[in-house]
C-alpha positions as CSV (number, residue, x, y, z in Angstrom):
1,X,-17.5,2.8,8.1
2,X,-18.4,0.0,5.5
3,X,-15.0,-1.5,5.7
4,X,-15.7,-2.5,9.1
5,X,-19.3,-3.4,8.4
6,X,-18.3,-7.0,7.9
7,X,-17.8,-10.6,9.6
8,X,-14.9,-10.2,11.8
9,X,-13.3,-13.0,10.2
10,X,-13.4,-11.7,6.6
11,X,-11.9,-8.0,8.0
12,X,-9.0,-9.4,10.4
13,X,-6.6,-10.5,7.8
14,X,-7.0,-7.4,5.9
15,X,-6.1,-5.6,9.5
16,X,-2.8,-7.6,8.7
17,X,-0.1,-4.5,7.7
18,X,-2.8,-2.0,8.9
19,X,-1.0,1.8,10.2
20,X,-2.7,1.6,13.8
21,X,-2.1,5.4,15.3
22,X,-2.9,6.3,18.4
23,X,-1.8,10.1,19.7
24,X,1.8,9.8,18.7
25,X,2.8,6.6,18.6
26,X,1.9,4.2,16.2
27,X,2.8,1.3,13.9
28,X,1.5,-1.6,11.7
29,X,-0.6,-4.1,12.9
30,X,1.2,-8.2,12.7
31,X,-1.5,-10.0,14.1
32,X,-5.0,-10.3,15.1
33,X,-7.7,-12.2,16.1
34,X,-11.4,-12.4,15.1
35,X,-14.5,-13.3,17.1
36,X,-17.9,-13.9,15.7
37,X,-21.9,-13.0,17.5
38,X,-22.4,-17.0,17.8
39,X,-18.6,-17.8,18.6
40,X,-18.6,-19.2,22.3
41,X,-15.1,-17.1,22.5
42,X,-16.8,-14.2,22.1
43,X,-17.7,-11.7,24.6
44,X,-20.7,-10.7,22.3
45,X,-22.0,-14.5,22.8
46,X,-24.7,-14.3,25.1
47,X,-26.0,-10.9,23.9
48,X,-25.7,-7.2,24.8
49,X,-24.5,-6.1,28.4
50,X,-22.9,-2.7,29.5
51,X,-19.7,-4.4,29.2
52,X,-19.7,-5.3,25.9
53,X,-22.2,-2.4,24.4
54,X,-19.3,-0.8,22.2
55,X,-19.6,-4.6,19.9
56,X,-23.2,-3.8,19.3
57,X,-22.2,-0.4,18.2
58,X,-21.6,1.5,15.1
59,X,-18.5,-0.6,12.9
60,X,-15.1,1.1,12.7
61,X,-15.3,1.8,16.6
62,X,-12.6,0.6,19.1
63,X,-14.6,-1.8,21.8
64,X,-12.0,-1.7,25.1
65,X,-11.9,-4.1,27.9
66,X,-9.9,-5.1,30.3
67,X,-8.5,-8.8,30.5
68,X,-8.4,-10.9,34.0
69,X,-8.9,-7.0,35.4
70,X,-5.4,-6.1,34.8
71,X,-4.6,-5.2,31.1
72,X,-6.8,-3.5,28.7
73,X,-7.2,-5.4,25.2
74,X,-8.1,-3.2,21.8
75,X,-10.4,-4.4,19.1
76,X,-12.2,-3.3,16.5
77,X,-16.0,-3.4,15.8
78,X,-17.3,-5.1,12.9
79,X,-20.9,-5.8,12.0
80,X,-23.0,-6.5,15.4
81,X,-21.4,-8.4,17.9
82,X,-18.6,-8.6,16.1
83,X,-15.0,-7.8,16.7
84,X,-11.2,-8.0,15.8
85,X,-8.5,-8.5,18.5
86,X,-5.5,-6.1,17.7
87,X,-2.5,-8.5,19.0
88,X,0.7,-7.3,18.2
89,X,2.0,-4.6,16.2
90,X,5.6,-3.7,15.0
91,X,6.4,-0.4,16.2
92,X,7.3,2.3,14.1
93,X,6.9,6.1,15.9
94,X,6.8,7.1,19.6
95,X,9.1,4.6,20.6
96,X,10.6,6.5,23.8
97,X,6.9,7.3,25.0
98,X,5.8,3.2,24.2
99,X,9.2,2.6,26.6
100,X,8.4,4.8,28.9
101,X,4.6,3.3,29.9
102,X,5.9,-0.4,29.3
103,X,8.6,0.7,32.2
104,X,11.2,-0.4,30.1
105,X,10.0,-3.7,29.4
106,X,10.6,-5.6,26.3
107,X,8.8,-6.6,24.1
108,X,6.7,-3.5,23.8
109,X,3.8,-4.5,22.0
110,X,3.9,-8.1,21.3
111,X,0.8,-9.5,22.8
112,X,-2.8,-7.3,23.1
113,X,-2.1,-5.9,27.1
114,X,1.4,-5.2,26.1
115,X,0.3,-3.3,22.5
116,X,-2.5,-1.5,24.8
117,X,-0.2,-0.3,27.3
118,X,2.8,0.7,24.8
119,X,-0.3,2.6,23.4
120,X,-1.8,4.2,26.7
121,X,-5.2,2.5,25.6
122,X,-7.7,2.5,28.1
123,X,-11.5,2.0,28.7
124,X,-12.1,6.0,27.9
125,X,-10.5,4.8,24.5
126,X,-14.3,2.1,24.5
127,X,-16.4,3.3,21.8
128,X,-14.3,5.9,19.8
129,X,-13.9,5.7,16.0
130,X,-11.0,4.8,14.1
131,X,-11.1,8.0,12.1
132,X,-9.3,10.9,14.3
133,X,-5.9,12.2,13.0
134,X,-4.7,11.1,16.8
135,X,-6.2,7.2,16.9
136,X,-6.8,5.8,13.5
137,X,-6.7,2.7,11.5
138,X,-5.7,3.2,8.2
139,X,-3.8,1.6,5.2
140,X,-0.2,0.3,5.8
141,X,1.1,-1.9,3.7
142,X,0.5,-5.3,2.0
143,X,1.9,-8.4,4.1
144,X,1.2,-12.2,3.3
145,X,-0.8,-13.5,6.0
146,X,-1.0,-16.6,8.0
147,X,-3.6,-18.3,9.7
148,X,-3.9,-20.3,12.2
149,X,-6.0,-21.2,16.1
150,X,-6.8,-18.4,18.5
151,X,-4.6,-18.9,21.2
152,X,-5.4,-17.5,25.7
153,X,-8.9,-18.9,24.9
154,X,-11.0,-21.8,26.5
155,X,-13.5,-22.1,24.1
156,X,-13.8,-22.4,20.3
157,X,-9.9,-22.8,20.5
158,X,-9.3,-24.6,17.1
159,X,-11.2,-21.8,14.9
160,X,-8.5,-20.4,12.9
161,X,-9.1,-16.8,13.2
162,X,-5.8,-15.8,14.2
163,X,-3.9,-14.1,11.5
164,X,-0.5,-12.6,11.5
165,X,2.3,-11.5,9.0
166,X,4.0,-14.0,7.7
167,X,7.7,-14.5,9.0
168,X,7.3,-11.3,11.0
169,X,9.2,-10.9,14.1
170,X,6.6,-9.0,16.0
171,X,3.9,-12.1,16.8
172,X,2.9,-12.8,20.3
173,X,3.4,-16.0,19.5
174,X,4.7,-18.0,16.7
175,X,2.4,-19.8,14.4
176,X,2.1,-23.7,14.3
177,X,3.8,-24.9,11.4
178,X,1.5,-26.0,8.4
């Protein structure tokens, strides 16, 4: 997918007001965050290993893992070792199912292990394209975007690579002021 086949850091803010769909429940993306092959954030730093094989894969793909071994985190491929960290999204169809697998619990997909649960991603989701009817990225609609630090990072915290919609409600977290 050429879109994809891009630096992470050029694609992420034009994820920003994406129409992320996965089987029936879906909505647009309000925030993301990019990691680069030589960005000591990234899991794609110090090469290709099993667990990150899906960033060294075709673009356009999903790569899944799962964060502190509890919550699975969805991001998009890019061009080699690249990838975009889906973080929040405002949610739009299959509310009652994105209830139902939060238990309840709101916010339902502030945050990327909340958006991946709302979703029912998990590591069989690793590796699939963006282009099925039933998990897709596609246009949305055009937000302004703000930038600003990566934020539940250790390293390379000050690269501003997170993006998110502009005065949106649906951020993990709000943006530092300008």
């Amino acid at each position: 997918m050429p879109f994809y086949d891009r630096p992470a850091q050029w694609v992420a803010p034009e994820l920003i007001g994406a129409w992320l769909q996965v089987g029936p429940c879906g909505g647009y993306v309000t925030e993301v965050e990019a990691y680069g092959r030589d960005d000591p954030a990234s899991h794609s730093f110090r090469g290709p290993t099993p667990r990150n094989a899906a960033m060294f894969g075709p673009p356009g793909r999903a790569y899944v893992y799962r964060s502190y071994g509890i919550h699975w985190c969805l991001n998009v491929v890019c061009t080699a070792g690249e990838a975009v960290l889906i973080r929040a999204m405002e949610p739009q169809v299959g509310l009652s199912q994105m209830m139902a697998r939060r238990g309840g619990m709101q916010p339902l997909a502030l945050g990327p292990g909340r958006l991946a649960q709302a979703l029912g991603i998990t590591g069989q989701h690793d590796g699939r394209p963006f282009d099925a009817s039933d998990f897709r990225l596609a246009q949305g609609r055009k937000l302004a975007v703000i930038a600003g630090p990566r934020i539940g990072i250790s390293r390379a915290c000050d690269v501003p690579w997170r993006f998110g919609a502009a005065g949106s409600p649906f951020l993990s977290r709000p943006f530092p002021a300008p």
